[in-house]
C-alpha positions in Angstrom: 7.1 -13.3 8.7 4.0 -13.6 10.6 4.1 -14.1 14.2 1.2 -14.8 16.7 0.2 -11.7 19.2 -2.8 -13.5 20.9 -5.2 -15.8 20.0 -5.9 -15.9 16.5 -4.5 -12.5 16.0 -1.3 -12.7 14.0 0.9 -9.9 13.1 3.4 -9.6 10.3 6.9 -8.0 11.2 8.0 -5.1 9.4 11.3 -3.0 9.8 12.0 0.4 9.8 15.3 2.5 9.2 17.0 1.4 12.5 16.6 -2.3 11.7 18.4 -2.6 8.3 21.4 -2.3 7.2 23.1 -2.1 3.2 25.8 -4.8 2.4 28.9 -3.5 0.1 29.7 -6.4 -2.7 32.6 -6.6 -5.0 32.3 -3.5 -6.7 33.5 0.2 -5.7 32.3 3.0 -7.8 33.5 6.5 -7.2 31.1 8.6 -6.1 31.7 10.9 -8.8 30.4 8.5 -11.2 27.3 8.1 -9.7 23.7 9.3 -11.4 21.0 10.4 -8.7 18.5 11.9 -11.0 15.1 10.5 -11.5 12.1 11.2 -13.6 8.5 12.7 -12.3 5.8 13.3 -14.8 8.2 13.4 -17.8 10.2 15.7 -15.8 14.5 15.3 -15.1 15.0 16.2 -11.8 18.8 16.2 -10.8 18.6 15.0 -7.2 16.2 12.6 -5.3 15.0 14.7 -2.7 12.1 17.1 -2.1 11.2 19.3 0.6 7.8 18.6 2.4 4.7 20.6 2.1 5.3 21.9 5.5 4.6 25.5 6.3 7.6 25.6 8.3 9.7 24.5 5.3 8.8 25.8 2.5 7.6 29.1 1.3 8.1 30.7 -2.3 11.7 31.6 -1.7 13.2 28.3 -0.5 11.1 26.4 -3.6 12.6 28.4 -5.9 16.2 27.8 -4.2 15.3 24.3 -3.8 14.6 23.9 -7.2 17.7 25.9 -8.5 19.8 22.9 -6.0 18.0 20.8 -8.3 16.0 19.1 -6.1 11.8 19.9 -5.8 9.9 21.8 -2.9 6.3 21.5 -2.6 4.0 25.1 -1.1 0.9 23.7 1.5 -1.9 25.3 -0.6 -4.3 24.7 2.6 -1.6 26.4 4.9 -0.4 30.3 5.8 0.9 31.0 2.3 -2.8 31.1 0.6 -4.0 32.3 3.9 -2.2 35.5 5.1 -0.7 38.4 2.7 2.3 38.5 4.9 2.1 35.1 5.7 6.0 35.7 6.9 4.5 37.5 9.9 2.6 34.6 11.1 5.5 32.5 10.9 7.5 34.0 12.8 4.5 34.7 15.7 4.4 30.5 15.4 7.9 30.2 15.9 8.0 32.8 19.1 4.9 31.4 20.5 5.6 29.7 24.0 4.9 25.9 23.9 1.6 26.2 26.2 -1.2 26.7 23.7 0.9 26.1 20.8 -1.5 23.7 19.1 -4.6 25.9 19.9 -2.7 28.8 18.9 -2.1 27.5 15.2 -5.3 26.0 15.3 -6.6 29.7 15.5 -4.3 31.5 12.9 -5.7 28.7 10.3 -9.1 28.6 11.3 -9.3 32.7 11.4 -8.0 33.2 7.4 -9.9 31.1 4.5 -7.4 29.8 1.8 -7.7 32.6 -0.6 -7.8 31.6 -4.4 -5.9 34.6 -5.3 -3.1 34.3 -3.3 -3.0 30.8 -4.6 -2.4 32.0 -7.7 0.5 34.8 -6.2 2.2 32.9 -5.0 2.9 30.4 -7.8 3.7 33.2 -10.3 6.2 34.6 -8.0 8.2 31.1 -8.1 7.6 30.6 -11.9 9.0 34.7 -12.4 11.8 33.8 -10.4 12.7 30.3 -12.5 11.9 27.5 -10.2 10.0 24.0 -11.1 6.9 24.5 -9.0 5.0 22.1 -6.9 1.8 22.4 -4.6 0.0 20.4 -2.8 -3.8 19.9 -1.4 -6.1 17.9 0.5 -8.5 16.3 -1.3 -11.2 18.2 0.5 -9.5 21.4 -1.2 -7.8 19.8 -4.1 -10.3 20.8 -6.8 -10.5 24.6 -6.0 -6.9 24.9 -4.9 -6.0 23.1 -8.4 -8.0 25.5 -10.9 -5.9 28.7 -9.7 -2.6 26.5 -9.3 -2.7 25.3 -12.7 -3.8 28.6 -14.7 -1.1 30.4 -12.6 1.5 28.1 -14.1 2.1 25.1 -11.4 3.9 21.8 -13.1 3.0 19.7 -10.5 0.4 19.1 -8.2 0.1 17.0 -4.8 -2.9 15.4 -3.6 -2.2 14.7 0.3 -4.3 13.2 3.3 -3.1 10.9 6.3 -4.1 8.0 4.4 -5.0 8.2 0.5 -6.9 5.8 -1.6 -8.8 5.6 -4.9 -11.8 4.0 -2.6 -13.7 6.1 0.1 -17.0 5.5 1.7 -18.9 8.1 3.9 -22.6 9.0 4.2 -21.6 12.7 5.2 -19.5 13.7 2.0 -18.6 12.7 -1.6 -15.8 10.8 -2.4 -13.1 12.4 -4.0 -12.8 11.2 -7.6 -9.2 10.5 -8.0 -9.4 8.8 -11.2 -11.3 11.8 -12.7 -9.0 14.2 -11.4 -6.1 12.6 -12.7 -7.5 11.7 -16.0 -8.7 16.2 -16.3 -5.2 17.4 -14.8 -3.2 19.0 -17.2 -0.2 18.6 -15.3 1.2 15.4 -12.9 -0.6 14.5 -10.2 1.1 12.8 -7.5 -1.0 11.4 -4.4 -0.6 10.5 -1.3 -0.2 8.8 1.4 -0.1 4.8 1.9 1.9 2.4 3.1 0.9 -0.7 1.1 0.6 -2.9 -2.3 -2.9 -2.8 -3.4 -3.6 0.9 -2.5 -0.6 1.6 -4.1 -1.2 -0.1 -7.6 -5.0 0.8 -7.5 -3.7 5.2 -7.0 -1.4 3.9 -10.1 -3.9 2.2 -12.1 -6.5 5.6 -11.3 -3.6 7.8 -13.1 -0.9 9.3 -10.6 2.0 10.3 -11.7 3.7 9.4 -8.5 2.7 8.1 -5.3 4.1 9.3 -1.8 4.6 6.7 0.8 4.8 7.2 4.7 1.8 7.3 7.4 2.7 9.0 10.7 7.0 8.5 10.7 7.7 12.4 10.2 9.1 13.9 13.4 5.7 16.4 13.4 3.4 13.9 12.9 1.8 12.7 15.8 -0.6 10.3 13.5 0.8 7.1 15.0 0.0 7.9 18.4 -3.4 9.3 18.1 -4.4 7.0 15.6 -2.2 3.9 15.9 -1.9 3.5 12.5 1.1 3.1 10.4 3.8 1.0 9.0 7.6 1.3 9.3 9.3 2.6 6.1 11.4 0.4 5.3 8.9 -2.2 5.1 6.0 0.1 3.3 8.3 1.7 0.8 9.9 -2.4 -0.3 5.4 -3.3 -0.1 5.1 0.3 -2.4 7.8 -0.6 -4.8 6.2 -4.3 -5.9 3.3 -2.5 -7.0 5.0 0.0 -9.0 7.0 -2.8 -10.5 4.5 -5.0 -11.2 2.3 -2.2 -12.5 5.1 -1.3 -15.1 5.8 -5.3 -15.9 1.8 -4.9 -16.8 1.2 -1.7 -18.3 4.9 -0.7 -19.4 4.5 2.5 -17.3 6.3 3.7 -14.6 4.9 5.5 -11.7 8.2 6.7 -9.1 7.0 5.8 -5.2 8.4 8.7 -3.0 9.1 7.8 0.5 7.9 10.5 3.4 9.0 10.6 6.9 10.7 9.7 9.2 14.1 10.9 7.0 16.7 11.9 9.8 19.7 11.5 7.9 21.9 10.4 4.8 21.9 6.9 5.8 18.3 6.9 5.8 18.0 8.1 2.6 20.5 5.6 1.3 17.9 2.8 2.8 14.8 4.4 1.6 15.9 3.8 -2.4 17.6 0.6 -1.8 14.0 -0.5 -0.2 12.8 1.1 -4.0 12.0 4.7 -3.5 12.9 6.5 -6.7 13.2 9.7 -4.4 12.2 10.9 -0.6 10.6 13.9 1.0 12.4 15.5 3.5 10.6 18.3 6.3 12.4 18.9 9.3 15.4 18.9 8.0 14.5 21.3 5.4 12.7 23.2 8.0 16.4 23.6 10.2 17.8 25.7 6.8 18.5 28.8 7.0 16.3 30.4 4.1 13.1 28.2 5.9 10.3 30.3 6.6 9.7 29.8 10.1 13.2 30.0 11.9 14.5 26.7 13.7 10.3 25.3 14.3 8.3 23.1 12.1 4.7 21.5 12.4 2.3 19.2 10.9 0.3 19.6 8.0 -2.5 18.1 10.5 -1.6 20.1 13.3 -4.0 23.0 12.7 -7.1 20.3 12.7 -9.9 21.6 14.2 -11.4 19.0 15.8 -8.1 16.1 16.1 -4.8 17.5 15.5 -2.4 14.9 14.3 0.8 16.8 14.4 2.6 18.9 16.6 5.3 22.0 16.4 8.5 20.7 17.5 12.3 22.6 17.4 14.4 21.5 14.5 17.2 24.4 15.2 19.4 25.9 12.5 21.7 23.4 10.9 23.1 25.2 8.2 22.3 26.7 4.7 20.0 24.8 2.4 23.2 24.2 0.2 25.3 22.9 3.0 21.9 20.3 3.6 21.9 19.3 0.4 25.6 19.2 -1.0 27.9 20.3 1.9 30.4 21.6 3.0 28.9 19.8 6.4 30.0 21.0 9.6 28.4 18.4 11.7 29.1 14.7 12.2 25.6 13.5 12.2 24.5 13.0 8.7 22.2 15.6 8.4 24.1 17.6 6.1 25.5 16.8 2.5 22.6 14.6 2.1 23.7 14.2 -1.3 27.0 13.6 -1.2 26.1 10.9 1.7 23.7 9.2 -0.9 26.5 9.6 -3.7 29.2 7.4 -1.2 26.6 5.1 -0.2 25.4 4.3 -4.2 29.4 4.5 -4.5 30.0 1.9 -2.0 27.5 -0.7 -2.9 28.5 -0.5 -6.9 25.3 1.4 -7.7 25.7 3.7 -10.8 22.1 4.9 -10.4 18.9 4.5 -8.8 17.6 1.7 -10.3 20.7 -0.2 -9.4 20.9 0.8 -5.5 17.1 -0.6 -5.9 19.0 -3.9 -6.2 21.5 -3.2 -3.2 21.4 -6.0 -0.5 19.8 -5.3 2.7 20.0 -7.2 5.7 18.0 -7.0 9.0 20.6 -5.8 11.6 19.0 -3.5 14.6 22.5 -3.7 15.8 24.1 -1.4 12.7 23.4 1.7 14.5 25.3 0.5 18.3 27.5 -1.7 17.4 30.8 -0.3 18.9 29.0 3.0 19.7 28.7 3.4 23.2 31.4 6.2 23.6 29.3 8.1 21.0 26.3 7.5 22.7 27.7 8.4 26.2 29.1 11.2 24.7 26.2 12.8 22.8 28.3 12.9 19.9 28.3 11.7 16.2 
């Protein structure tokens, strides 16, 4: 629907989490029943959900725990972990620094250690010796470098992240990245990332991703929206994403899974995010409020240490629980924000979806009043 803002400017509407809701038909299934693995790069992974490349989220331990869950964690190659030997250190001095010059304070710590090629490598062999699936991601300013010691230390997938990623980039300072290439030379999956819409989506297909990550500015760090004032609301960019990749399989016969990042808060939203298509989300402050997380109850933006426009910010996520009670319970809080799983499992269970592809069929409705309807107790309350 396209509505008029001012003159000849129109402006399409587009929904985010808060402004759908998921219709139950006929058919009950027991959650039991219910399938929520998916495929990435010929790889089975048992649950939809991977934890964000977000220093505060995800060092070598909680990957590897993360991927024993079943689910995927992806290391920040451009953040402390290729920077610092004891990279826990610095953590923990982000997490106890005072909120005055917090941003120039991590702006410092990243701009006074290079990324170091053979911690790089360390740090992947120490989740490959230890079992786990491992995942890392780069900018594309880094990506080429970062990859070569990734991939000969073992990695089985690699990332490709910037605010906004495309195939097509234009700059009289520096060279484009060659996607395509990179793609086409990886000898692992390459996922990339991020957009928000149909063609950029089906051209990072058609240049050889594996998978493609959706989401500009919604993450609870990101601060891209405001500084920027770019962005489109997930619902609506992941349901955009999702035509291309089906249209690209209905053409080519293969199928590239769409991620959705950002902007996550809770089981429900999860639940929304595949029935708008996702085959899978990325989750970072709620990862970042377990307790095996690196940086203790804090998490920031991948764009937060920029030197010269920082689009992120460090905010307090708390402790909510182990990264097992996140991801399968037993929760101890009314919120949603733990037994993501099993929330996604009722939900699917609920609507008569067996598995993913199905709950991609679920109906949706737009209804901003599904989250206060018949809540104002709760809300006067502070509760549920």
């Amino acid at each position: 629907m396209e509505v008029v803002v001012g003159g000849n400017k129109r402006a399409r509407r587009s929904y985010g989490f808060d402004e759908v809701a998921l219709v139950p038909g006929p058919l009950v299934i027991d959650a039991r029943d219910v399938d929520v693995s998916w495929m990435l790069g010929g790889r089975r992974i048992e649950i939809p959900i991977l934890a964000a490349a977000l220093d505060g989220a995800v060092n070598p331990d909680l990957a590897t725990a993360m991927s024993r869950l079943g689910g995927l964690a992806v290391l920040n190659l451009d953040g402390i972990q290729s920077r610092y030997e004891d990279a826990e250190a610095v953590l923990q001095s982000i997490a106890d620094a005072p909120p005055e010059g917090i941003i120039a304070f991590i702006q410092r710590l990243y701009a006074e250690a290079p990324v170091r090629a053979d911690l790089i490598a360390r740090r992947v062999r120490q989740m490959k010796e230890a079992g786990g699936v491992v995942a890392v991601s780069a900018a594309p300013h880094s990506a080429q470098k970062a990859a070569e010691a990734a991939v000969e230390a073992g990695t089985d997938f690699f990332f490709i992240q910037s605010t906004v990623g495309s195939v097509r980039f234009e700059s009289s300072q520096i060279p484009e990245f060659p996607v395509a290439e990179f793609c086409k030379n990886a000898p692992i999956p390459v996922i990339v990332g991020n957009t928000v819409g149909y063609q950029a989506t089906m051209e990072l297909m058609e240049a050889g991703a594996a998978g493609v990550l959706v989401g500009v500015g919604p993450g609870q760090i990101c601060t891209s929206r405001k500084v920027l004032g770019i962005g489109v609301p997930q619902i609506t960019a992941t349901a955009d994403c999702a035509a291309a990749r089906d249209d690209y399989q209905a053409r080519t016969g293969r199928y590239v899974p769409i991620i959705t990042d950002g902007g996550i808060r809770n089981g429900g939203d999860i639940a929304k995010a595949i029935a708008a298509g996702a085959d899978a989300v990325m989750l970072g402050s709620t990862i970042a409020a377990a307790k095996e997380a690196p940086s203790p109850g804090f998490s920031w933006g991948m764009a937060t240490s920029s030197a010269d426009l920082p689009r992120g910010t460090r905010i307090k996520v708390g402790v909510s629980g182990s990264l097992e009670e996140i991801l399968f319970g037993p929760a101890h809080r009314d919120d949603g924000t733990m037994n993501l799983v099993g929330a996604l499992k009722l939900s699917m269970g609920s609507l008569g979806a067996r598995n993913l592809r199905e709950m991609q069929q679920a109906e949706m409705q737009v209804a901003p009043a599904i989250g206060s309807e018949g809540k104002s107790l709760q809300r006067s309350q502070g509760v549920g």
